[in-house]
C-alpha positions in Angstrom: 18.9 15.7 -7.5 17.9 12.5 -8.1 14.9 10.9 -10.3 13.3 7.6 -9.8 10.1 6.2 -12.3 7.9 4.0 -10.4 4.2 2.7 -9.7 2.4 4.0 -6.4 1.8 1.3 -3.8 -1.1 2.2 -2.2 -3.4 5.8 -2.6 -1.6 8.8 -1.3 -2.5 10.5 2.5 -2.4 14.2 3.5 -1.3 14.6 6.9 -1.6 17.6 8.8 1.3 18.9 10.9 0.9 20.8 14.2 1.7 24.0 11.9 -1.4 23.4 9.4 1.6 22.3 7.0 0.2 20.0 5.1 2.4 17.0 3.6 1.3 13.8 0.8 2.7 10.9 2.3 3.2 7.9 -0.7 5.2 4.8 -1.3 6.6 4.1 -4.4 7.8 0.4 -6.1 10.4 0.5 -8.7 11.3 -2.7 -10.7 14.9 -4.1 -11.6 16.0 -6.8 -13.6 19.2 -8.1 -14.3 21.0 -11.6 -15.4 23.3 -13.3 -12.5 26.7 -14.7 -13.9 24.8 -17.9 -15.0 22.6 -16.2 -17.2 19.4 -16.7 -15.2 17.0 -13.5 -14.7 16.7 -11.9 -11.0 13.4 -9.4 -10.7 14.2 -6.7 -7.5 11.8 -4.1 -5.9 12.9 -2.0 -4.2 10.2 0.7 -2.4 10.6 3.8 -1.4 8.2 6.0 1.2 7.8 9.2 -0.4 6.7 12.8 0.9 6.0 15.7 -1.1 5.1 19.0 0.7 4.9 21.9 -2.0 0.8 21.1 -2.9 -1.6 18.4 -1.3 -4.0 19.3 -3.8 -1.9 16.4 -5.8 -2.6 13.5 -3.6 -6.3 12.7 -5.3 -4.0 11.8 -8.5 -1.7 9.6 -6.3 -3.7 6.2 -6.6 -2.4 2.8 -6.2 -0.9 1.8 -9.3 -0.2 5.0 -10.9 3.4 5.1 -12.9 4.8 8.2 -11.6 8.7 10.2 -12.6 9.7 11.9 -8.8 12.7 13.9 -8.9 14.0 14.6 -5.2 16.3 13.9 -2.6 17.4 10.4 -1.3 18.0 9.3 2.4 17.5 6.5 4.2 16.6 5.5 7.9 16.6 3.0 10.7 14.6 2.0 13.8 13.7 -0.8 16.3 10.9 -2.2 16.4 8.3 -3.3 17.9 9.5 -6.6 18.1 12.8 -5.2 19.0 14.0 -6.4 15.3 16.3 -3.4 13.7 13.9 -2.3 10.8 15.4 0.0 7.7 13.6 2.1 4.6 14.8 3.9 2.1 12.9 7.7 1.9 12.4 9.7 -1.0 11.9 14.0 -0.2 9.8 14.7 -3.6 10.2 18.1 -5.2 8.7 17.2 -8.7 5.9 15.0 -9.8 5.3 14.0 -13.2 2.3 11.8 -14.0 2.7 9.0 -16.6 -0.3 8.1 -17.8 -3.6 6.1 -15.3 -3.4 3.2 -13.2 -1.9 -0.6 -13.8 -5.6 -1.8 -13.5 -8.6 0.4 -14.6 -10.2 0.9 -11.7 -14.0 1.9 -11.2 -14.2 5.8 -10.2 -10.4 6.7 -9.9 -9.7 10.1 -10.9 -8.3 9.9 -14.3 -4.7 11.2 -14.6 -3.3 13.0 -17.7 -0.4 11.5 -19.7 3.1 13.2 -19.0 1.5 15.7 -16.9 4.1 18.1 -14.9 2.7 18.5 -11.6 4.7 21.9 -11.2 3.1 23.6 -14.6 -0.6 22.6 -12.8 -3.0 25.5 -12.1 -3.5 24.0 -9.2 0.1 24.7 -7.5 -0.5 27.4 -5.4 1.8 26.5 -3.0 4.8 28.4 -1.3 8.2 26.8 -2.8 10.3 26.9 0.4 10.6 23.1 1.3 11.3 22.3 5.4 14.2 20.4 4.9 
């Protein structure tokens, strides 16, 4: 199991499979730094597409800019194209969110998220547990 801390990208999506399974669709930016051999400061991001499929009841607290702690599974993947360029992303299968606090930016009506909140202790997750992968 792996954990990653990180700020949401843009608001989370539900989509609805041909099953009525229902899966929150995110992407998450994690910052690096670290000091090259000349002593000069490099910032990285690196993002990762997230999907969490236990409760989509959680996506309304998934807004852009949201510090989130996902613990999950890793993988990554590859495609062509459109423009026939070979395109890469890294993917993140979610099986715990924590909430750390509200957004970056206050934003104007954005559901306001509770500090260290453990997404699995919610009364809200009513879900099954069996995850499809």
């Amino acid at each position: 199991m792996n954990t990653i801390i990180g700020r949401i990208t843009k608001n989370a999506q539900i989509n609805t499979l041909k099953n009525d399974k229902k899966v929150v669709n995110f992407s998450v930016a994690i910052n690096n730094s670290y000091k090259t051999k000349q002593g000069e400061r490099k910032e990285q991001t690196t993002y990762y597409n997230c999907s969490y499929w236990i409760n989509a009841k959680i996506a309304e607290y998934l807004t852009k800019g949201t510090l989130v702690e996902l613990s999950g599974r890793i993988s990554s993947s590859a495609w062509i194209g459109k423009d026939g360029e070979i395109k890469s992303g890294l993917n993140f299968h979610t099986s715990n969110i924590k909430l750390h606090g509200g957004t970056q930016k206050s934003e104007p009506n954005s559901h306001p998220t509770t500090n260290q909140q453990n997404v699995n202790d919610n009364p809200f997750d009513d879900a099954d547990d069996d995850l499809p992968f």
